[in-house]
N, C-alpha and C positions, 0 to 999 in steps of 0.2 A: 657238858650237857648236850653240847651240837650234836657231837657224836653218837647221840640215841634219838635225833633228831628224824633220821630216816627212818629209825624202826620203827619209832613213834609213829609214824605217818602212815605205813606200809603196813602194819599190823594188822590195824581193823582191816583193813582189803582181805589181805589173806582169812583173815579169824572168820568174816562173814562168810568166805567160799569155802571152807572148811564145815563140817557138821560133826557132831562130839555127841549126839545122840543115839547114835545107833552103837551096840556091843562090838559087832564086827568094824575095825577100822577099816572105813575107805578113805578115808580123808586123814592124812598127818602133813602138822607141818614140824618144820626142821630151821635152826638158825644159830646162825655163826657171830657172833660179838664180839671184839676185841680192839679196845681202843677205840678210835675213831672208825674201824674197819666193821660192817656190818653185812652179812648177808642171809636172807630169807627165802626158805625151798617149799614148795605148797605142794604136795601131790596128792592126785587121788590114784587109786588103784580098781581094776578092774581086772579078775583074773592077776593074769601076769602082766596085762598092761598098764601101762603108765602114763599120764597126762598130768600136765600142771603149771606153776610160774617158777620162775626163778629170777632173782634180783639181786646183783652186785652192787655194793654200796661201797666202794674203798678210798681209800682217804687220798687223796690229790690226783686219783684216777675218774675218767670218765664213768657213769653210772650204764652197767648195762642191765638189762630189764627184758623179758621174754618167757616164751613157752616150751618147758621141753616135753617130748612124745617120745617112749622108749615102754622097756620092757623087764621083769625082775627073770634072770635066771637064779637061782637059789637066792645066795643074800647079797649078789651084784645086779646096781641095777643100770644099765647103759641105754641113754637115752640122745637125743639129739635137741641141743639148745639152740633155740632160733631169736635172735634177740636184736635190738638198737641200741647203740652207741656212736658217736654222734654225728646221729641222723641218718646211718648207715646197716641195711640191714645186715646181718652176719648168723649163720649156721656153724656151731662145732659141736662133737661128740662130749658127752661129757660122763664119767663112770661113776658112781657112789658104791661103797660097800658097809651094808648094814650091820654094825656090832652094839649089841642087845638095843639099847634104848637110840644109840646116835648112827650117824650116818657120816662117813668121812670119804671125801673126795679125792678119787688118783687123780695124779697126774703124771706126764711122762711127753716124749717127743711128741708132735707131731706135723704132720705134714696137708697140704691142699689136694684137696680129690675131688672133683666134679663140685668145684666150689662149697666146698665145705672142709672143715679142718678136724682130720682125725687120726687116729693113734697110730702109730708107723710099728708100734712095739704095745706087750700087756703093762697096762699104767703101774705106775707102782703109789700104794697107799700107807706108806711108812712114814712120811713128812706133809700127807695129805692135811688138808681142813678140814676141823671137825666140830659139825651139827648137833647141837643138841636139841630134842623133843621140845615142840614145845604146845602149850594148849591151842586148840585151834576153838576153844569156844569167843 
């Protein structure tokens, strides 16, 4: 039961900054559950652009917590995560690729570039993490 103990918590934030009443989605949220592993993605969209939270919940790792700002090109959408972990600010690239309802995260190398950390190579999203839709009412 711990282990839904973050989402528990973390829900209503996201669900309140989310709106479910308009036809066109601006507002999805997205989240990962697995065992004691939990993570929750909140974006809104405008245009092509992207703003929103994201929150790492994993199980005997620090909790990271932040805003990513990025952009959709077709159904990828690369954004830049800026987030605390502990007590330390930190900036990385982070890419999701939208398949019909979920959203699954590459991953791949990366390296430090004007203090921030980002893809050295195109991510790959075959063993990626994967989001499923969830209400933001």
């Amino acid at each position: 039961m711990k282990q839904y103990a973050f989402l528990l918590a973390a829900l209503p934030v996201a669900l309140m900054a989310c709106n479910s009443g308009k036809n066109i989605p601006a507002y999805q949220c997205f989240a990962y559950i697995n065992g004691k592993d939990s993570i929750l993605l909140q974006v809104h969209t405008e245009g092509k652009t992207v703003d929103g939270q994201l929150t790492y919940q994993l199980y005997e790792k620090d909790q990271n917590d932040g805003a990513i700002s990025g952009s959709w090109a077709g159904d990828t959408l690369r954004a830049e995560y800026q987030f605390m972990s502990e007590g330390i600010e930190s900036v990385r690239e982070v890419v999701f690729l939208k398949k019909g309802n979920q959203l699954v995260e590459g991953f791949g190398n990366v390296e430090e570039r004007n203090g921030k950390m980002v893809f050295t190579s195109a991510p790959s999203f075959e063993q990626g993490i994967v989001y499923n839709t969830v209400d933001c009412q």
